[in-house]
C-alpha positions as CSV (number, residue, x, y, z in Angstrom):
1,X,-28.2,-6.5,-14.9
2,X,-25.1,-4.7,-16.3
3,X,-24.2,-3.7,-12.2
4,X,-24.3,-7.1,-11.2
5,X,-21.9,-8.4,-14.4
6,X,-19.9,-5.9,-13.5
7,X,-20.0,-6.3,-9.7
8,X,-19.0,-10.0,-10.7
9,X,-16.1,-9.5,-12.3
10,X,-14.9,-7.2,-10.2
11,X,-15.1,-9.7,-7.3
12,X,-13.9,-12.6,-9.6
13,X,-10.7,-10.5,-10.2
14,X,-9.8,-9.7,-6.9
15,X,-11.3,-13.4,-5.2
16,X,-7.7,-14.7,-4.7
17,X,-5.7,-11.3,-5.1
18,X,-5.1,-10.9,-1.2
19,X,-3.5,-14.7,-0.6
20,X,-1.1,-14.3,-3.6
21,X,0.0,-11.1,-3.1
22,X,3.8,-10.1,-3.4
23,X,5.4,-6.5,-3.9
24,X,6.7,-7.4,-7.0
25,X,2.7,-7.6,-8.5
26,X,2.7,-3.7,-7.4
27,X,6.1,-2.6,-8.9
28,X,6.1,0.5,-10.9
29,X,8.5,-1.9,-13.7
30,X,10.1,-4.4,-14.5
31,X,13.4,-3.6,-14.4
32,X,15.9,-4.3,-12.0
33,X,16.9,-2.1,-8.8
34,X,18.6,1.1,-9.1
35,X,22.4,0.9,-9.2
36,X,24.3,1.9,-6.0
37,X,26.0,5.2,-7.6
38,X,22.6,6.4,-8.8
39,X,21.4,5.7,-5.3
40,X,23.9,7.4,-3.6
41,X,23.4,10.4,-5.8
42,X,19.9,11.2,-6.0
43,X,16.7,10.6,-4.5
44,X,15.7,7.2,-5.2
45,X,13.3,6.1,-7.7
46,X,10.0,5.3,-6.1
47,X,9.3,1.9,-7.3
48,X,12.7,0.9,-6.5
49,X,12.5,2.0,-2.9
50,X,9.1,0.5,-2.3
51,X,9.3,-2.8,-3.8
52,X,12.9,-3.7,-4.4
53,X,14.4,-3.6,-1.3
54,X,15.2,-6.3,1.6
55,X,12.8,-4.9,3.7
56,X,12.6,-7.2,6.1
57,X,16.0,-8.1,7.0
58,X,16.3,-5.6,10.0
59,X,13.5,-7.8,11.4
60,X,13.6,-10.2,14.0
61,X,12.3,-13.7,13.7
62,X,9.7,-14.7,16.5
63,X,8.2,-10.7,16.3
64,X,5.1,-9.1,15.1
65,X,4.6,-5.9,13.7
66,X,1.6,-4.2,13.8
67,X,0.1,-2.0,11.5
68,X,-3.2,0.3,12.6
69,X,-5.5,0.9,9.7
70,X,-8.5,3.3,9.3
71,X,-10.7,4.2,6.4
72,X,-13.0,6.5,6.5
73,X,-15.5,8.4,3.8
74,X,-17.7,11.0,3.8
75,X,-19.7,9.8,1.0
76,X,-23.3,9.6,2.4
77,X,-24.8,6.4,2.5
78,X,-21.5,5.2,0.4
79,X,-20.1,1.3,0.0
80,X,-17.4,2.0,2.5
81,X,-19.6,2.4,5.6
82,X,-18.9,4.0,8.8
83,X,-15.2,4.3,9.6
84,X,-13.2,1.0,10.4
85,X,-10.3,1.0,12.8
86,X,-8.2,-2.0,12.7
87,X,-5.3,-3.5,12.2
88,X,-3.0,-5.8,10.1
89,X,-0.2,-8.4,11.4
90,X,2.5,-10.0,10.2
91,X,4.4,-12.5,12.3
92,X,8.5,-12.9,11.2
93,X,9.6,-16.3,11.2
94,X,13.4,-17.1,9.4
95,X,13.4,-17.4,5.9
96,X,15.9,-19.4,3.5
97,X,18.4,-16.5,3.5
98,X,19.3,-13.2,5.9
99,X,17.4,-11.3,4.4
100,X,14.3,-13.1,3.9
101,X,11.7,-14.0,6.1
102,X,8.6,-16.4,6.3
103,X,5.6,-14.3,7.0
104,X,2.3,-14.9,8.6
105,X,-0.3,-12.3,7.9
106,X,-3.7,-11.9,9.9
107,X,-5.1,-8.8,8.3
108,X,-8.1,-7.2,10.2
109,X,-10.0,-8.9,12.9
110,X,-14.0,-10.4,13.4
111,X,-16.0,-10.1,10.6
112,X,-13.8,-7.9,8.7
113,X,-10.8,-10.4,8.6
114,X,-9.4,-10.9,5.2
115,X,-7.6,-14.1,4.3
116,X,-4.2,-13.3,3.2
117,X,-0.7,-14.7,2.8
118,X,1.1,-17.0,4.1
119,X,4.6,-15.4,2.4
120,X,7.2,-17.9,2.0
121,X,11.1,-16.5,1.9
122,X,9.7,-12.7,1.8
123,X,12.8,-10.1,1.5
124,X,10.3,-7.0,1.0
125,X,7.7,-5.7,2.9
126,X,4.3,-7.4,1.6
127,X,2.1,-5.0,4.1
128,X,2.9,-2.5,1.2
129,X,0.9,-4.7,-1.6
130,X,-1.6,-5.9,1.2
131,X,-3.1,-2.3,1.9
132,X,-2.8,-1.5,-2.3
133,X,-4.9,-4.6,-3.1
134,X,-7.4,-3.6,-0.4
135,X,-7.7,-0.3,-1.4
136,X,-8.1,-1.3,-5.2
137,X,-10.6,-3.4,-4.1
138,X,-12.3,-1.1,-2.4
139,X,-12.3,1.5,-5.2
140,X,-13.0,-0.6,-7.9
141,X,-16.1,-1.6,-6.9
142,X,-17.3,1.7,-6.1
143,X,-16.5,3.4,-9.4
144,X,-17.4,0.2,-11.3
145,X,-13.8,0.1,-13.1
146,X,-11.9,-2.7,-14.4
147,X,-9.6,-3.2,-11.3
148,X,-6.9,-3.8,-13.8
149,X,-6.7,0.4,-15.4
150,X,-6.7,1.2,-11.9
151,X,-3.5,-0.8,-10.7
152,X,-1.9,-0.1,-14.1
153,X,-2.8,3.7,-13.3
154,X,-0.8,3.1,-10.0
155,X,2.4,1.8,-10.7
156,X,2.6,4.1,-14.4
157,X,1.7,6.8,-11.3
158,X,5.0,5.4,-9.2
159,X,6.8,5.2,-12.5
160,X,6.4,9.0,-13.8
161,X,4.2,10.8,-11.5
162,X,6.0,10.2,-8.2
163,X,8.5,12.5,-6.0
164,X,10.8,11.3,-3.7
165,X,11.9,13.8,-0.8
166,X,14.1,12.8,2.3
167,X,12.2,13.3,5.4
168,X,13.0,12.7,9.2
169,X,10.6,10.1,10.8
170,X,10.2,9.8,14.7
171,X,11.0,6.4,15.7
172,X,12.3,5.2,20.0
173,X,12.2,8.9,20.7
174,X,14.7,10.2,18.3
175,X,14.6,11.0,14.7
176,X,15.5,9.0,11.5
177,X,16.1,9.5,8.2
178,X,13.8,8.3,5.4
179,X,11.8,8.9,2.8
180,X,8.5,10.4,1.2
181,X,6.9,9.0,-1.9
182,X,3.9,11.0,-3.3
183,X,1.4,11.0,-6.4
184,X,-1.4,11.5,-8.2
185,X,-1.7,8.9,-10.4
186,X,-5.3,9.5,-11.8
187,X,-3.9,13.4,-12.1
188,X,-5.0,13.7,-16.2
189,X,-6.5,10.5,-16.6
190,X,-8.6,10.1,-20.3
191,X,-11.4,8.4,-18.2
192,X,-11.2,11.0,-15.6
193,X,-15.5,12.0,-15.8
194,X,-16.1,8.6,-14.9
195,X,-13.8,8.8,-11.6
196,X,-16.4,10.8,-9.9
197,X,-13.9,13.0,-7.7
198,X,-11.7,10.2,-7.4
199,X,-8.8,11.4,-10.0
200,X,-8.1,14.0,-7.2
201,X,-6.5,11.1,-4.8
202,X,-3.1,11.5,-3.4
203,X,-1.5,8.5,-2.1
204,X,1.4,9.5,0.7
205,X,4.0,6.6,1.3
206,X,6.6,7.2,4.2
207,X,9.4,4.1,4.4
208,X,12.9,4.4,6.7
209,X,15.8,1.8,6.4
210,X,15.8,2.1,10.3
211,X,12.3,0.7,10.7
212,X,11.3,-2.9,11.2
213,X,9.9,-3.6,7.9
214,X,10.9,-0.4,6.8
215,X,7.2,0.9,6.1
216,X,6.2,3.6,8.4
217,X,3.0,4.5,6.9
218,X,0.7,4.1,3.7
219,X,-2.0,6.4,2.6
220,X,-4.9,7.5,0.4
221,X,-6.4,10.4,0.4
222,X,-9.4,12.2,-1.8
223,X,-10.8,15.4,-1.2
224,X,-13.5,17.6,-2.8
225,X,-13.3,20.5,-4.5
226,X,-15.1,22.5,-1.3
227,X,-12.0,20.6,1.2
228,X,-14.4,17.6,2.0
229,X,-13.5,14.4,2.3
230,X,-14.2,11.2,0.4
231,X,-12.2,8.8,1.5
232,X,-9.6,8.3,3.7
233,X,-7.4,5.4,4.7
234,X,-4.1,4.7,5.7
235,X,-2.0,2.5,7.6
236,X,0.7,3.1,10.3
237,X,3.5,0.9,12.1
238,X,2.5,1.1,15.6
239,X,5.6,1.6,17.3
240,X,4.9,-0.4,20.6
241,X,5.8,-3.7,19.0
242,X,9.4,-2.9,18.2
């Protein structure tokens, strides 16, 4: 009885999470963007750069970007299933401003497709918040947690946990400059016995200004003590649309 209240409320919490969905839900405060002499003088702060820029104004309206996902576990017999390749789309329309854009999202494909979006006048990214959500999803049910602690875990992760190092990014056959965003969140956690290996994930966030959309890719990533893996998934920009 008590998996099935649980497994309710979990699914009641997350029912609508996907279609509603902006960057803003995910940033690490509330406080505005960093100022521009701050930004010019140190590495950026990592909510800022993931969730409170114009992401999407070096897109162009009437394109699609593409982003290939995979998740994969090697939990035996686990929730997650045999590996899933896919993929999530976002198709750029104008939005009310330069910046901004109006966004149509079909995120996976057959039986797998999730119902999510549409984003109306969008200046960031909301791929970013799409893969977080699914992934919270995802994890939430399997450790049987309040979906809530582990979002809250997340952005307090981005907040004080994060690093931010520059990093050169392959994009048309030359290199780029951007960035690399990097935590443990769960690193230290009160509740960590009840995370069952999962207080050991690294999420690995890659962004450059040069980018359509600026994300270049997204991951999670848990491994056991012995160098196994328990999950792994991730999300890149595939490079043939732009």
């Amino acid at each position: 009885m008590r998996r099935t209240i649980l497994a309710a409320a979990v699914a009641a919490a997350l029912s609508t999470t996907l279609l509603a969905t902006a960057p803003r839900a995910w940033a690490a405060s509330d406080t505005g963007p960093a100022s521009k002499e701050t930004a010019k003088n140190t590495a950026p702060n990592a909510g800022d750069l993931l969730f409170e820029q114009p992401q999407m104004k070096n897109t162009t309206p009437g394109s699609t970007l593409t982003y290939d996902y995979l998740r994969r576990s090697g939990i035996v017999k686990g929730p997650y299933g045999p590996p899933l390749n896919d993929a999530i789309k976002l198709t750029v329309e104008p939005g009310k401003s330069a910046e901004s854009r109006d966004i149509r999202v079909q995120m996976f494909s057959g039986g797998y497709r999730v119902p999510a979006g549409p984003f109306v006048d969008m200046a960031g990214n909301p791929v970013l918040s799409l893969f977080l959500e699914n992934h919270l999803k995802g994890l939430a049910g399997l450790l049987e947690a309040n979906p809530r602690y582990i979002k809250n875990a997340i952005r307090k992760g981005l907040r004080e946990k994060a690093t931010v190092t520059p990093v050169q990014v392959d994009f048309k056959g030359r290199k780029v400059e951007g960035w690399r965003v990097e935590m443990k969140p769960f690193e230290g956690d009160p509740l960590t016995e009840r995370m069952r290996g999962f207080e050991a994930t690294t999420y690995t966030f890659v962004v450059a200004p040069e980018v359509p959309g600026e994300i270049v890719s997204l991951e999670a990533r848990t491994l056991k003590p012995d160098g196994g893996e328990l999950l792994e998934e991730r999300l890149d920009y595939d490079q043939k649309d732009s």
